[in-house]
C-alpha positions as CSV (number, residue, x, y, z in Angstrom):
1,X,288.2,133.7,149.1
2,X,285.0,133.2,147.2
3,X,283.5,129.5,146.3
4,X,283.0,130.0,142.3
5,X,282.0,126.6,141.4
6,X,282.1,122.4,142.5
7,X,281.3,119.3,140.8
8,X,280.9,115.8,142.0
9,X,283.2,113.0,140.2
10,X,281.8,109.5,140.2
11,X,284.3,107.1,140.9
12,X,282.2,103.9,141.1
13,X,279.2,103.7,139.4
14,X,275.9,103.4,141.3
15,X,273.9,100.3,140.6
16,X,271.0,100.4,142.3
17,X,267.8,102.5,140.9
18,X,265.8,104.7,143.2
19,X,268.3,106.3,145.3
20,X,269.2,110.1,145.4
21,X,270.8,113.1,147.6
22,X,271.2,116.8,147.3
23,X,274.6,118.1,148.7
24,X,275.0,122.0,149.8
25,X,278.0,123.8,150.7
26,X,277.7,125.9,154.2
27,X,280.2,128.7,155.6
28,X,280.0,128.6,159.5
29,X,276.3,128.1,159.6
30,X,275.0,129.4,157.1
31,X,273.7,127.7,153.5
32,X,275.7,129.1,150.4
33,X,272.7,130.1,148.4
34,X,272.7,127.9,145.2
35,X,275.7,126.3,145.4
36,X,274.0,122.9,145.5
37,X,273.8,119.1,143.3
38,X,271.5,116.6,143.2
39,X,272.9,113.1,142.8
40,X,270.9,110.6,141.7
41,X,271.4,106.7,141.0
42,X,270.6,107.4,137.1
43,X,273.2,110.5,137.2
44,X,276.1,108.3,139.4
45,X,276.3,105.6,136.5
46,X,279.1,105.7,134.5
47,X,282.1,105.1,137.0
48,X,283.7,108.9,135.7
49,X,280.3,110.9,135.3
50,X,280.7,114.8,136.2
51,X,277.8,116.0,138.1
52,X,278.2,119.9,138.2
53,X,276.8,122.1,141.1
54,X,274.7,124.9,140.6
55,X,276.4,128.3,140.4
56,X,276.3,130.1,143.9
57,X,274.4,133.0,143.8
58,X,274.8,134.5,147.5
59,X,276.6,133.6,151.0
60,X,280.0,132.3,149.0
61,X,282.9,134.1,150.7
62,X,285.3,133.6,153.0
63,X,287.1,134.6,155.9
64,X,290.1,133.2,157.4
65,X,287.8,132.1,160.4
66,X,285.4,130.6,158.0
67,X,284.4,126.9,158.7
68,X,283.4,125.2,155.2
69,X,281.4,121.7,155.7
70,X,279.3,119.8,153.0
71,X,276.2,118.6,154.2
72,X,273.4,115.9,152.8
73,X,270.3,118.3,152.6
74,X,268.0,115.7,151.2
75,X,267.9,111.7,150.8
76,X,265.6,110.0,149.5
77,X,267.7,106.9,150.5
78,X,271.1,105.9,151.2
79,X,273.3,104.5,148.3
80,X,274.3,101.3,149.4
81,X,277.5,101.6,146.5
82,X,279.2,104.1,144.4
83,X,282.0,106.7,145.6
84,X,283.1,110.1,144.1
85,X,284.7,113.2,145.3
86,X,284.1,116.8,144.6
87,X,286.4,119.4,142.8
88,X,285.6,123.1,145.1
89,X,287.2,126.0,142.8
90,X,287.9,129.0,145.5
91,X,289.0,132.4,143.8
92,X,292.0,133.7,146.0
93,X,290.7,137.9,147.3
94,X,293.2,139.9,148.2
95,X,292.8,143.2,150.8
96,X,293.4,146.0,148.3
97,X,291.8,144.3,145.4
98,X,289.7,146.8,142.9
């Protein structure tokens, strides 16, 4: 498959100022180049916010044998509230595809 696109849902609001994170995507160990999102307090408030990813640009497909993680590449410091999940969209790639 191939990661098209991810966004971060905020499903309680952040009320704290000051803090902020980037999340990236990986495949085995290996960074998928520019699929990425910062999250910030200001960009966690309201409880519902959609906080998109950038587009991936390089390093999104996958194998079978692929391991996918999501890893904290940056903090500037650690939300003490708020939660949220991501949406990952995967396009489906089949052998004999044109």
């Amino acid at each position: 498959g191939v990661l098209e696109y991810a966004e971060w849902v905020q499903t309680v609001a952040v009320t704290t100022g000051g803090d902020g994170m980037t999340l990236n995507f990986e495949i085995d160990t290996t960074n998928v180049t520019g699929l990425a999102c910062e999250i910030t307090s200001a960009l966690a408030t309201p409880k519902g916010k959609v906080i998109p990813f950038t587009l991936p640009t390089a390093g999104n497909t996958l194998t079978r044998a692929s391991k996918l993680s999501l890893e904290a590449a940056t903090s500037t410091a650690t939300f003490a509230e708020g939660e949220g999940y991501i949406n990952l969209y995967i396009r489906e790639t089949f052998p004999d595809q044109y």
